[in-house]
N, C-alpha and C positions, 0 to 999 in steps of 0.2 A: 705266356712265359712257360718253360718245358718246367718238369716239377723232379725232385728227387725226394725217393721213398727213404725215410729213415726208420730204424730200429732203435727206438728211446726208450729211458725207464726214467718214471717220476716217483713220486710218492702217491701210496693207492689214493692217500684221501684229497689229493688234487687234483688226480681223472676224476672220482666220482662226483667233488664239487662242477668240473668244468661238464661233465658229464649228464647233471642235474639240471645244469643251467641252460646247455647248449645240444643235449642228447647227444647219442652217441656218432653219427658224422659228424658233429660241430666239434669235434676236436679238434682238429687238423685246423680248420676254421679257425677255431678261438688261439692257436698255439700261433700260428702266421701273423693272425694281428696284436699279438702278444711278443713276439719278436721283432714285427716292422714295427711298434712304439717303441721299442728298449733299444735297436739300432737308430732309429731317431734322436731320439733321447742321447744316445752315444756321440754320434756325429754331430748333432749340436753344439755338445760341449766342447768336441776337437777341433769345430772349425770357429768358435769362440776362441777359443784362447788363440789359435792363427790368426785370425780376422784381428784382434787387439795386439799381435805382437805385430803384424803389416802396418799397425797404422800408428802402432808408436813409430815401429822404424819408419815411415813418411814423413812424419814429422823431423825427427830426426835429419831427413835429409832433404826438406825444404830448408831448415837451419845450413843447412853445409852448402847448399845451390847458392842461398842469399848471401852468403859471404866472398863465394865466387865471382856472382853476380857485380857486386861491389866491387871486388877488385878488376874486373873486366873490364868496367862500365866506367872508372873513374877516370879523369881525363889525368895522364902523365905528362908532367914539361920535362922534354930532356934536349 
């Protein structure tokens, strides 16, 4: 996957903590996997709350088929 060079500013004492823990190439490292959880994390919750409003509206329109259904389905004397 191609890469794009950013120019960021954090606070010193959170390159030096990432810095400590991961030296100093594992920044880049620790900042990517530090953003693919936070956009996980994101998208989860936005395709929560769609996936829950899809499936009320299904239901919803199981209730409206069955009533169709019903009327379709029942035998008319005329």
């Amino acid at each position: 996957m191609p890469n794009t060079r950013l120019n960021i500013t954090l606070p010193t004492p959170i390159v030096d903590d990432i810095k400590s823990l991961y030296g100093q190439r594992g920044l880049s490292q620790f900042l990517e996997e530090a953003a693919r959880e936070k956009l996980a994390e994101i998208k989860k919750k936005a395709y929560k709350g769609a996936i829950e409003g899809y499936q009320a509206s299904a239901e919803e329109t199981k209730e409206v088929l069955k009533k169709f259904e019903i009327a379709i389905t029942e035998r008319r004397d005329v």
